[in-house]
N, C-alpha and C positions, 0 to 999 in steps of 0.2 A: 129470788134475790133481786134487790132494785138494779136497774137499767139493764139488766142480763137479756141475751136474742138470744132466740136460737138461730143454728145456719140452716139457711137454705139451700140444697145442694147443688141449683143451679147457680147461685152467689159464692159457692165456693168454687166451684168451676172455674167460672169470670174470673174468677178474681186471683187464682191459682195462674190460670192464663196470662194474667194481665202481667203479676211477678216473674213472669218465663218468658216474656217475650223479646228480650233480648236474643232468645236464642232463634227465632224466626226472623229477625234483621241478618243475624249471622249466617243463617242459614242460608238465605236469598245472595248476601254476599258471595258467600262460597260456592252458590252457584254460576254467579256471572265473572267469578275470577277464576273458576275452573274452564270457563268456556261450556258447560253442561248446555245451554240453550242452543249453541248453535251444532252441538253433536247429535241434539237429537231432531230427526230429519222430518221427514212427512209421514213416514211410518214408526209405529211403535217398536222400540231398540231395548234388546235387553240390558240388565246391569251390566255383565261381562263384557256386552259390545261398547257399552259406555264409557266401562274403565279403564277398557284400552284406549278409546278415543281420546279422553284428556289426561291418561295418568294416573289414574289414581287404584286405591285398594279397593275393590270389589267391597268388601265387606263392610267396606266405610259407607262407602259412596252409597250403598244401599239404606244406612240407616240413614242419611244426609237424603237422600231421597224419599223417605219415606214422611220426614219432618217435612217437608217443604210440599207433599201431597194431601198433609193434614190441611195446608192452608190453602191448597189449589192449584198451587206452584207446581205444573206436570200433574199425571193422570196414572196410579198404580194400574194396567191393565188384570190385573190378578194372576196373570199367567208370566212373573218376573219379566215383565214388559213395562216401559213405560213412555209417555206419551204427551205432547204437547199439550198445555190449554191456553187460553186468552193470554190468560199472567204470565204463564211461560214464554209467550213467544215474545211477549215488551220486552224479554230482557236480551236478547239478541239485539245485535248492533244495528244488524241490517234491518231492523224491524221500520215499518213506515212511524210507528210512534215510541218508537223508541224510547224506554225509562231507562238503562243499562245504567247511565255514567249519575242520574239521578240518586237511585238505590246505592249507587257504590258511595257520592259524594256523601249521604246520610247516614252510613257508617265507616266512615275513615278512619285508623287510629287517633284520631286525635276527640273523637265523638266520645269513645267509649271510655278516656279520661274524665271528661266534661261528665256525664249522665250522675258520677255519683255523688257530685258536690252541689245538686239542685238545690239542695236543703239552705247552703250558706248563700247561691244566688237568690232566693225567694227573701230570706233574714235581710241582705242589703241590699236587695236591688239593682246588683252588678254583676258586669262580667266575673267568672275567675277564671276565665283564659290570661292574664298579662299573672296573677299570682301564682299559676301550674308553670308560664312558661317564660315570666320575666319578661316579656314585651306585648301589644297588642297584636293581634288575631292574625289581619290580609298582613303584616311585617311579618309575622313570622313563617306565615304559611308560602311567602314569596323567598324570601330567605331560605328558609330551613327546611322547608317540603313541599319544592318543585312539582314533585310528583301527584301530590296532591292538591296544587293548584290549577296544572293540568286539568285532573278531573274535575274541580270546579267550572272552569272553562268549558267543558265539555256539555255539566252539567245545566250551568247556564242555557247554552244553545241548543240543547235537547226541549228543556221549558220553555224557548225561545219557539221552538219548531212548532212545540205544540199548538200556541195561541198568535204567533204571527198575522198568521193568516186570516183569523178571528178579531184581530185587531185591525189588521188592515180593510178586513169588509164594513170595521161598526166607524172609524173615522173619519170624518171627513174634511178633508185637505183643501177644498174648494177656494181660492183665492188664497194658498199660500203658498211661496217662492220658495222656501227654508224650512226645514226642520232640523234641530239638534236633538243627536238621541243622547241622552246622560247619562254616564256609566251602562254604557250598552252592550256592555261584552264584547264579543266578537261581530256584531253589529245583525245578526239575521233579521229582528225585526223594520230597523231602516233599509238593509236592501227590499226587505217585503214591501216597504212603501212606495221606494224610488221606483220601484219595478211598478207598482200599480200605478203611479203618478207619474206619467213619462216627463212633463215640466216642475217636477220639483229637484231643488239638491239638497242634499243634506250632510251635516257635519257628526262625526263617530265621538265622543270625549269617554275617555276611559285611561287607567292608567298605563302608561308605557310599557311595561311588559304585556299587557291584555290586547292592544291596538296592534301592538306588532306582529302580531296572527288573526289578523281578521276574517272576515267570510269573504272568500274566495272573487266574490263580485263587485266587491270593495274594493281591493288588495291589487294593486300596480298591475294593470295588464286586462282588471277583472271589465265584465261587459259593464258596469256602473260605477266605474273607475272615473270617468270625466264629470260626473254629479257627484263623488264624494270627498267628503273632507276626512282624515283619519290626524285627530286631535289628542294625543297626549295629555293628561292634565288630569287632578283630581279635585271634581265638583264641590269636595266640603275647604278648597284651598278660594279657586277660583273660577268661571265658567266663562272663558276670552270669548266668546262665540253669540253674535249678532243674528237670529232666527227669527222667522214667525210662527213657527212652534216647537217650543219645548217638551220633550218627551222622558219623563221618567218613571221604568215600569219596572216594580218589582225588586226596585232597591230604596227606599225611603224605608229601613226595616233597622235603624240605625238610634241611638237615646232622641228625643225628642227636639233636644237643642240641637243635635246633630242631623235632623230632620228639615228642622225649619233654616238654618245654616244654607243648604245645597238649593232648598227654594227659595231665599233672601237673594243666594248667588246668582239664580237662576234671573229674577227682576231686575236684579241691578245690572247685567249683561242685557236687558230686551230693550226695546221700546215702547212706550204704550200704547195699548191693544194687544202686545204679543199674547201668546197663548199659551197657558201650562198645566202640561195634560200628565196626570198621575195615575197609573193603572198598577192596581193592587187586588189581592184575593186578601180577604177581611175575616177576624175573627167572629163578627157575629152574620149571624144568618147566612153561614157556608154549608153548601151541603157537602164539604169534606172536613169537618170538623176535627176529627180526631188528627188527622194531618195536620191541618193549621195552627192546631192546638199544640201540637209537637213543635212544629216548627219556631210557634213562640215560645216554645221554653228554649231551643234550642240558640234561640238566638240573643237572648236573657244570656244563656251559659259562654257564649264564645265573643258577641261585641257588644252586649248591656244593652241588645238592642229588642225590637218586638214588632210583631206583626200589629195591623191598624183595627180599633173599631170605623164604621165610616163617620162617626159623628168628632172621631178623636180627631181622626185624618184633617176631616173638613175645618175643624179648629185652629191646626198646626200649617197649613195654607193659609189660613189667614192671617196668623198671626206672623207670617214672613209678609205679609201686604202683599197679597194677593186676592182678589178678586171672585168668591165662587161663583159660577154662573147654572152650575147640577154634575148629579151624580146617574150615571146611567150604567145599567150591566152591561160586560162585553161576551160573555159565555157565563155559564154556571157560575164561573168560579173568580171570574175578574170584575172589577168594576172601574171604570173609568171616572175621574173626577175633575172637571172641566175648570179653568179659572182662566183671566186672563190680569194684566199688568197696568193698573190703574193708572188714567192722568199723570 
């Protein structure tokens, strides 16, 4: 018969897989909201000791275990033991690289709304978060699910931890007084710098309920409390703050007009020469693709917004009148893209 295949039975696999995978986000969820990672210790803990440590049915908890060791998530010892691995231990809080509040933020109730209406954001090229929920995405999420903003918060400053520091070794500050970090969350990256830059200050801008919990060293009392500025305000309104460099990392993930909008903002708050530094992980040539990939649809479904190509990026810079000057890696997965604020 014409165009007829046959399957493949490793393409049915895949691809069987690929349709189930929802229950492997769930899975991973219910384990870092059971607390599972931090009950299982240094040594291998049977199910029954497990069930009683967080609560749960033996029975269950077994099969939840057992899903989550297909993927590598803990280690079946065979002997109804089971056992830490790499994966497992990211999801502990106490972990040094900690994924916890990331996994939880990527499956929130509100994600698993959003995944099955891909179809009508791909057809128009919009959010349908404000038509599931009557208003736009951070309003409601700030409004109506505290708890879930929280963990964004969280989720942030865990991403923050990761590359910090990564960012702080490839930058260089040399001859600048000011940095403004833009929508910075709870500010970890800027203290990572004030800390490496003993003569620099720098100002926090982020929305008022975000600033009003900042990182600890910031925060009235904090050891880099007399270098920081903690600024209220939202960068697609206006950016009040006079710097020699601007910092925006990992948030330009917004519609395009609403991209060049916060870099417009960004110029007409500097002076010429200031510097506007945008550090993003890019759709092409990432070697975490299938993330990045995700993360842009996901970000299509909730603010009609998208991850960057760098040639897209370097476009939408310019075309708020700024200046490229290059594009440099900061680790695998980031890239730095240097402009500064013309004549």
């Amino acid at each position: 018969m014409s165009g007829a295949t046959t399957a493949v039975p490793g393409s049915v696999m895949r691809l069987r897989e690929l349709a189930h995978s929802a229950a492997g986000a769930a899975a991973v969820r219910a384990a870092a909201l059971l607390g599972l990672p931090e009950a299982v210790g240094e040594t291998p803990a049977s199910a029954a000791e497990l069930a009683s440590a967080v609560g749960a049915d033996e029975g269950a908890l077994v099969r939840l275990l057992r899903a989550l060791t297909a993927y590598g998530v803990f280690a079946d010892g065979g002997d109804g033991t089971f056992a830490h691995t790499a994966e497992s231990r990211l999801l502990r809080e106490d972990a040094e690289h900690s994924i916890k509040y990331n996994v939880l933020w990527a499956t929130e109730p509100w994600t698993w709304e959003l995944w099955p209406h891909l179809d009508e954001a791909v057809r128009t090229g919009k959010s349908v978060f404000p038509s599931l929920h009557g208003e736009e995405f951070f309003a409601h999420l700030h409004a109506r699910a505290p708890q879930s903003a929280e963990v964004f918060d969280k989720a942030m400053t865990q991403s923050s931890q990761l590359s910090a520091r990564a960012i702080a070794d490839h930058l260089d500050l040399t001859g600048a007084d000011s940095v403004a970090d833009i929508a910075g969350g709870q500010g970890l990256v800027l203290a990572t710098l004030l800390e490496r830059n003993p003569g620099l200050h720098g100002t926090l801008l982020d929305l008022p309920e975000v600033v009003a919990r900042p990182d600890a060293r910031l925060g009235e009392g904090g050891s880099l409390a007399a270098r920081a500025r903690l600024l209220p305000g939202d960068c697609l309104r206006e950016i009040p703050v006079a710097a020699d460099v601007y910092l925006f990392k990992n948030i330009l993930e917004w519609d395009d007009a609403s991209t060049v909008t916060a870099l417009r903002n960004a110029a007409a708050a500097a002076s010429p020469g200031a510097r506007v530094l945008v550090i993003e992980n890019l759709v092409d040539g990432s070697p975490e693709m299938r993330f990045t990939t995700a993360m842009d649809l996901l970000l299509l479904l909730n603010v009609g917004g998208k991850k960057h190509t760098g040639e897209g990026l370097a476009a939408l810079m310019e075309r708020a009148g700024l200046r490229m000057s290059g594009v440099r890696p900061v680790n695998s997965y980031l890239h730095v893209f240097e402009s500064t604020v013309p004549d």
